[in-house]
MITOR-219611 format. One record per atom (N, C-alpha, C): residue number from 1; residue in one letter; atom name; y, z, x. Coordinates in steps of 0.02 Angstrom, whole numbers, plus 50000, padded with zeros to 5 digits. Example, Ala and Ser with C-alpha at 12.3 -4.5 7.8 and 13.67 -1.06 7.14 Angstrom:
2
+-----+-----+------+-------+-------+-------+
:   n : res : atom :     Y :     Z :     X :
+-----+-----+------+-------+-------+-------+
:   1 :   A :    N : 49716 : 50390 : 50660 :
:   1 :   A :   CA : 49775 : 50390 : 50615 :
:   1 :   A :    C : 49835 : 50390 : 50660 :
:   2 :   S :    N : 49888 : 50354 : 50642 :
:   2 :   S :   CA : 49947 : 50357 : 50684 :
:   2 :   S :    C : 50002 : 50394 : 50645 :
+-----+-----+------+-------+-------+-------+
# end
This chain:
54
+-----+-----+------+-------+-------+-------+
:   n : res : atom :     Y :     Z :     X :
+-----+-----+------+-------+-------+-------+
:   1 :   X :    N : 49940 : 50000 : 50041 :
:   1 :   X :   CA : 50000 : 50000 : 50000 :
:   1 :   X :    C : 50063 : 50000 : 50043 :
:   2 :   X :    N : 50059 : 50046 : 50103 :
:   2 :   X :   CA : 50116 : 50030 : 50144 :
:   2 :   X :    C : 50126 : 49950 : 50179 :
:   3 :   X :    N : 50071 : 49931 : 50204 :
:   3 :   X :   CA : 50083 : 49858 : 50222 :
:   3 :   X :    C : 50132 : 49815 : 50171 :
:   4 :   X :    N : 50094 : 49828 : 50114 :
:   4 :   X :   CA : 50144 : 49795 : 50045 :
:   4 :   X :    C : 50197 : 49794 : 50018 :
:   5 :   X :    N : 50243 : 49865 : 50053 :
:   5 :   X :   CA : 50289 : 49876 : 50037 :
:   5 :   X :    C : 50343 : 49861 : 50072 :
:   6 :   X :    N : 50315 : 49868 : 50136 :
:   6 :   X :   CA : 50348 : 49831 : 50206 :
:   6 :   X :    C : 50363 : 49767 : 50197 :
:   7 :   X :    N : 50297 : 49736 : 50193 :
:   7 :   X :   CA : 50322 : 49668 : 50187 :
:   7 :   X :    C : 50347 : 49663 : 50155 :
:   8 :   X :    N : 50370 : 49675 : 50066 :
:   8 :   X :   CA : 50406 : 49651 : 50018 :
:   8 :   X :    C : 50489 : 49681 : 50041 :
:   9 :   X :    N : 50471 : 49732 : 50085 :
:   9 :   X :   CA : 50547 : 49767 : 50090 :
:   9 :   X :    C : 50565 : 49704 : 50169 :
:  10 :   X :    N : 50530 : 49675 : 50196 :
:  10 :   X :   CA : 50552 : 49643 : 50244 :
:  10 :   X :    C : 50568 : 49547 : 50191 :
:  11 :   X :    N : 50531 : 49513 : 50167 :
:  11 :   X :   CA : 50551 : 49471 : 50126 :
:  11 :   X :    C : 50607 : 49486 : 50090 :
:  12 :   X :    N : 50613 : 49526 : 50063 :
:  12 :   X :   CA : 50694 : 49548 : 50025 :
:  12 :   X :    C : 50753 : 49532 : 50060 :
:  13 :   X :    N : 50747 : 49591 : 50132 :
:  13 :   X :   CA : 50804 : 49593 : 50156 :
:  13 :   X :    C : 50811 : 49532 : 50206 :
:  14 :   X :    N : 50755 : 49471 : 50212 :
:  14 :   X :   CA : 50774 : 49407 : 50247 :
:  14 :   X :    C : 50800 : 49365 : 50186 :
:  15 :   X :    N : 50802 : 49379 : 50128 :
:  15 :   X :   CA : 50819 : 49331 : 50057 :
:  15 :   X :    C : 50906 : 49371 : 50057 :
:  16 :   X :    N : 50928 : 49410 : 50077 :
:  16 :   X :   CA : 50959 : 49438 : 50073 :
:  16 :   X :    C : 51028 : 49430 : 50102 :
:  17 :   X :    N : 50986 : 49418 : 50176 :
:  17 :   X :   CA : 51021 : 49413 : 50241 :
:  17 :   X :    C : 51055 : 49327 : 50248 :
:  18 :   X :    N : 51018 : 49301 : 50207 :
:  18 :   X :   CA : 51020 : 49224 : 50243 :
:  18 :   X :    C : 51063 : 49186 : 50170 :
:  19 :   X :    N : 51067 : 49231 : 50112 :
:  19 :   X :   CA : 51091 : 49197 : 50072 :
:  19 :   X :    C : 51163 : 49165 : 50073 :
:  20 :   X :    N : 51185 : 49123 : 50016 :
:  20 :   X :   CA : 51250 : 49104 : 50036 :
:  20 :   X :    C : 51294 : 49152 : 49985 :
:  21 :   X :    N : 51319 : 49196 : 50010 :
:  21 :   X :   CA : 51350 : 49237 : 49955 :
:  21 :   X :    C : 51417 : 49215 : 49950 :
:  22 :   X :    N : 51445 : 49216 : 49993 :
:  22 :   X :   CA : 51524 : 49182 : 50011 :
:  22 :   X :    C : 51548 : 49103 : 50000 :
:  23 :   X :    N : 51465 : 49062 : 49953 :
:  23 :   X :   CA : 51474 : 49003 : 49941 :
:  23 :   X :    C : 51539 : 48985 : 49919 :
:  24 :   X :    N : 51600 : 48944 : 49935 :
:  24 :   X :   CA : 51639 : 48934 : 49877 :
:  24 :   X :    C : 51637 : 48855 : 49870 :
:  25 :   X :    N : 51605 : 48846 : 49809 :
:  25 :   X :   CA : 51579 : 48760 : 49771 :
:  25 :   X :    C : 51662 : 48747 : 49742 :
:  26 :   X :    N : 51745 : 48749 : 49747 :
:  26 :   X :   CA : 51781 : 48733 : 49705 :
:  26 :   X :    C : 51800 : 48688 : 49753 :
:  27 :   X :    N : 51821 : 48629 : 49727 :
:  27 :   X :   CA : 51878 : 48562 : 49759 :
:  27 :   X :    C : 51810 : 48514 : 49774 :
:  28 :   X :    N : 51741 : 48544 : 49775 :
:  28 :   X :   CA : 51664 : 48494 : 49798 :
:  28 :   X :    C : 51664 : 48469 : 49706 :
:  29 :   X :    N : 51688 : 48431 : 49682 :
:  29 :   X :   CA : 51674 : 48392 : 49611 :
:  29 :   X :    C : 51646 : 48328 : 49616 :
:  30 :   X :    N : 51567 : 48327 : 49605 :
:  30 :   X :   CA : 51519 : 48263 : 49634 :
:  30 :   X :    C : 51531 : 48238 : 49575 :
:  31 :   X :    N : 51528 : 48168 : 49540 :
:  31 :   X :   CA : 51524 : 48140 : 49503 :
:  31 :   X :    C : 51454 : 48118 : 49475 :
:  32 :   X :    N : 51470 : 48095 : 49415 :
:  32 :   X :   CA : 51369 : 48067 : 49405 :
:  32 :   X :    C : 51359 : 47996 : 49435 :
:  33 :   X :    N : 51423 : 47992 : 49453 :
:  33 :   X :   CA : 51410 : 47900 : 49497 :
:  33 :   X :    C : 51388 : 47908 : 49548 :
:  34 :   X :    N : 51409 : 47945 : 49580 :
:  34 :   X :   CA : 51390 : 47998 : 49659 :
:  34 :   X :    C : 51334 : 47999 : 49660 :
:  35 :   X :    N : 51292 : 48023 : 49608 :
:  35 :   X :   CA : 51220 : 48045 : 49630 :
:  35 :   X :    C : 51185 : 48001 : 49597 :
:  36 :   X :    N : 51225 : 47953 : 49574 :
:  36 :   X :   CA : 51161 : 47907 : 49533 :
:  36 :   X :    C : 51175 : 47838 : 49582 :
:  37 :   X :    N : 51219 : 47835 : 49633 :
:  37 :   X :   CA : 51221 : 47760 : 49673 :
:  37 :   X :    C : 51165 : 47750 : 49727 :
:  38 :   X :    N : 51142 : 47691 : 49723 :
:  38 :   X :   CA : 51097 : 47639 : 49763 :
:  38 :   X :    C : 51124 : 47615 : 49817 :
:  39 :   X :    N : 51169 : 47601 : 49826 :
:  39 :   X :   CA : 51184 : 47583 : 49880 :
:  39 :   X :    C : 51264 : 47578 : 49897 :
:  40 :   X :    N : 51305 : 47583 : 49943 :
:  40 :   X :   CA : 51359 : 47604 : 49992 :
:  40 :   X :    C : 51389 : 47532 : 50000 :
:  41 :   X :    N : 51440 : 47509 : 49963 :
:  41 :   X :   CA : 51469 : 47448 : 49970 :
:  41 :   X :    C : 51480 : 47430 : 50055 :
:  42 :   X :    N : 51490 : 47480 : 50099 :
:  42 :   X :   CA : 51497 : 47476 : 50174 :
:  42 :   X :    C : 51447 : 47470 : 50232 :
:  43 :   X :    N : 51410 : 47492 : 50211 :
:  43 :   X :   CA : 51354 : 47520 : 50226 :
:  43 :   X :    C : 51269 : 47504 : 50187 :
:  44 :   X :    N : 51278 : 47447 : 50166 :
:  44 :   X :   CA : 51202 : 47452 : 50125 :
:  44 :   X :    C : 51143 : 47430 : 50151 :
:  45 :   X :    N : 51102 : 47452 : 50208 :
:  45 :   X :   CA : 51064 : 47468 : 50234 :
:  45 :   X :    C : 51049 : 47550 : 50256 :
:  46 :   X :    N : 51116 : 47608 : 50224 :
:  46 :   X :   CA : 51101 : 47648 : 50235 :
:  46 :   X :    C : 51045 : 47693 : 50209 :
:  47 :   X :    N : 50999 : 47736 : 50236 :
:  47 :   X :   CA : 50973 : 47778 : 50180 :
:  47 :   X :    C : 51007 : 47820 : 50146 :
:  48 :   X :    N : 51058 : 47851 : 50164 :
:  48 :   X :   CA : 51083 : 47915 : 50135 :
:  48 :   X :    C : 51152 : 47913 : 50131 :
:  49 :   X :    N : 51184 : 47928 : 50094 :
:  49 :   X :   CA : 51289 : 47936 : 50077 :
:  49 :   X :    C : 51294 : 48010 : 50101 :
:  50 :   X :    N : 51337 : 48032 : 50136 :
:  50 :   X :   CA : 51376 : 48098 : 50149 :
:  50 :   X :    C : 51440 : 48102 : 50103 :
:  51 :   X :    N : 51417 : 48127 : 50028 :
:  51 :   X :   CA : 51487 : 48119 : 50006 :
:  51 :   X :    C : 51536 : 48194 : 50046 :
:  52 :   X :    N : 51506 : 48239 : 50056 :
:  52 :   X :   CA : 51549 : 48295 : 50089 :
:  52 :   X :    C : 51522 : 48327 : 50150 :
:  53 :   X :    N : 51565 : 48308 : 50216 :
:  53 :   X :   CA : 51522 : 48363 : 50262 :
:  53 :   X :    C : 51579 : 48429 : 50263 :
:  54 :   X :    N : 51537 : 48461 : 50275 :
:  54 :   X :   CA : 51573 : 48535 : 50282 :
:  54 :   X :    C : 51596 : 48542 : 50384 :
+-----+-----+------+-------+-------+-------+
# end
């Protein structure tokens, strides 16, 4: 039972530790065109769009 408790008290506090608490998502407004486009008028051989890097 102690093994069990450990571990769940060690999983917790790494869910804990690593979360994004300080996320702030305001001025990031993706559109549904955004996530629904095929391809990159500039770029269309790309695999992937970066609409935002941080």
């Amino acid at each position: 039972m102690k093994k069990f408790t450990l571990t769940l008290s060690c999983i917790l506090f790494i869910i804990i530790a690593f979360s994004q608490a300080k996320f702030n998502a305001s001025g990031y407004n993706v559109t549904n065109d955004e996530l629904t486009i095929k391809t990159f008028s500039k770029d269309s051989t790309a695999n992937a769009l970066v609409i935002y890097e941080y």
